[in-house]
Phi, psi and omega in degrees: 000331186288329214257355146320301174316270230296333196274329172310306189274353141290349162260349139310309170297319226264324160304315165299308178292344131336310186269348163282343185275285205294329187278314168295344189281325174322305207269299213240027183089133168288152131251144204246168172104338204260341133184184203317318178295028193289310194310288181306338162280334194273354187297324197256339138351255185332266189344297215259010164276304213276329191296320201282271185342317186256018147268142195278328192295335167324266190315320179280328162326308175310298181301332174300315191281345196252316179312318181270327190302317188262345135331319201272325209263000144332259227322325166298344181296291162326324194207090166267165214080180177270155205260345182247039173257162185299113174256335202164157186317130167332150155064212274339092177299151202298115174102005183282328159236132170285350165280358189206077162289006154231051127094195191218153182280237192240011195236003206057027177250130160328140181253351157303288127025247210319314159265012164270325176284332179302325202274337135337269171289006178245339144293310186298308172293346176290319180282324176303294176312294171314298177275003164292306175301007171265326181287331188262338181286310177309286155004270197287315204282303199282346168293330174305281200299019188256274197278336164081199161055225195297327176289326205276346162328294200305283165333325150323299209264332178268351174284332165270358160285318162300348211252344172289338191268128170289139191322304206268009116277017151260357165274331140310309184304310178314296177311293189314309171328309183266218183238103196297077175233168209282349161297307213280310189287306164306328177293301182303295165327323170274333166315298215271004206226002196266324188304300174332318172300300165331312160269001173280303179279318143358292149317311164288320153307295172331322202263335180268351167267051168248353210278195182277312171282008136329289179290312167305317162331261212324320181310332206273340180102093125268130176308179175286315168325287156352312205247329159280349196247317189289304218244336170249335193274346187296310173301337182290324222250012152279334177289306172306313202291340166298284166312353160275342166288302176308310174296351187263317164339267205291335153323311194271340166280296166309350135313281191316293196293336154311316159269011140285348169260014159109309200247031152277171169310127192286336176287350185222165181254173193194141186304319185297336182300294187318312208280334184286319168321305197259023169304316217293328170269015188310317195263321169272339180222071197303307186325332195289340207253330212281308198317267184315310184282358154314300206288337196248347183273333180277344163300305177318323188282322193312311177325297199290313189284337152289326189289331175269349175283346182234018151271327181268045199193280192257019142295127189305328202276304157000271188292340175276349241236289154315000000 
């Protein structure tokens, strides 16, 4: 009877250390060789690359994202100097000069200039905002759905309290409070963007902690820390990891609409600025406007087109389904 027991809760644990096997080998790779269970991580590698592969929406998402990224860590390359400084006559419509081929706004600042450094900062508040809010949204969710009873009541009720407010005006209210500087403005956006993670990992927690490598976790004596951070959130974190592409998406549309109000850093350029910048000038100079909001709708498409390539690639129902 002992060594039935003994034999359960090694194959319970060795199921949990699987699906962590399967999940890092998914986002970063397999390595083979490290142990008997390589063959079966790298199976499920491969599975969730060809699934990833054959949605068309992956790969374009990804090269877009890849496109601004190396844009963004460029721009100083590209464009040295400063982007808001006065370069050349006001209005020089796009391709009029080969030095600023899209042209100069109404202050004479390059509009390249201006949306290559723009993209510097509207990734950095998206990815900054997207892990504050993953950190507190992790939290709190895996702390409800763990432990249960009062605490997870009490979380409940403060999580839906945020969630009563509308976002983008308790992330004004925050700014206006500070000093609208892209710190201040990552912080307030991740304040304000963590109840959905939260209820996501909540949810997951609730249904793996019964599951069988759990209960083997608990036998073996493993602290709660343990079994939460080692044994359930690994499992928990494809459904998160889809959602952090939507948060930095929607990060990077609340930045821009701030500085399109007005309440961005005054000190760095930004798509929203620019486009607030060139209202004024809509009708004789449309392009000031056209550019950055180009710019902020294909990052926004590239994000949302990884999020759906990497929801059909690592939900299970999908991918057998395809």
């Amino acid at each position: 009877m002992a060594s039935e027991s003994s034999e359960l809760v090694t194959a319970s644990a060795s199921a949990g250390s699987a699906w962590r096997r399967q999940l890092t080998g998914a986002l970063f790779g397999a390595r083979r060789g490290q142990d008997p269970a390589a063959p079966r991580a790298a199976r499920g590698t491969h599975t969730v690359l060809r699934a990833l592969l054959r949605n068309p929406s992956a790969p374009a998402g990804l090269a877009l994202l890849t496109a601004f990224v190396v844009l963004a860590i460029g721009a100083p390359h590209f464009f040295p100097g400063d982007p808001l400084d006065m370069v050349a006559a006001p209005f020089e419509w796009p391709g009029t000069d080969p030095l600023y081929r899209l042209g100069t706004d109404s202050l004479g600042r390059d509009v390249a200039a201006g949306i290559a450094h723009g993209t510097r900062v509207s990734l950095l508040i998206g990815a900054s905002a997207a892990a504050i809010g993953l950190l507190i949204g992790t939290l709190v969710g895996a702390l409800g759905g763990f432990f249960g009873g009062v605490l997870d009541d009490l979380l409940v009720r403060v999580t839906e309290l945020f969630q009563t407010v509308p976002s983008f005006l308790l992330v004004i209210v925050i700014v206006a409070i500070g000093n609208p500087g892209v710190k201040v403005i990552a912080l307030a956006i991740g304040i304000a963007s963590w109840p959905t993670v939260a209820r996501i990992v909540r949810a997951e927690f609730r249904t793996l902690r019964h599951a069988d490598f759990v209960l083997a976790a608990r036998s073996q004596g493993f602290s709660s820390a343990r079994i939460i951070f080692g044994e359930i959130l690994p499992n928990a974190l494809p459904p998160v990891i889809v959602t952090a592409s939507v948060m930095v998406a929607s990060a990077i549309l609340i930045e821009s609409s701030l500085s399109f109000l007005g309440m961005g850093d005054p000190n760095v350029v930004s798509w929203g600025g620019m486009i607030g910048a060139g209202r004024d000038s809509l009708r004789t100079a449309w392009y000031l406007t056209a550019l950055p909001g180009a710019a902020i709708v294909l990052a926004v498409l590239a994000l949302n087109l990884l999020g759906d390539g990497l929801n059909d690639a690592l939900n299970p129902r999908l991918r057998n389904r395809a």
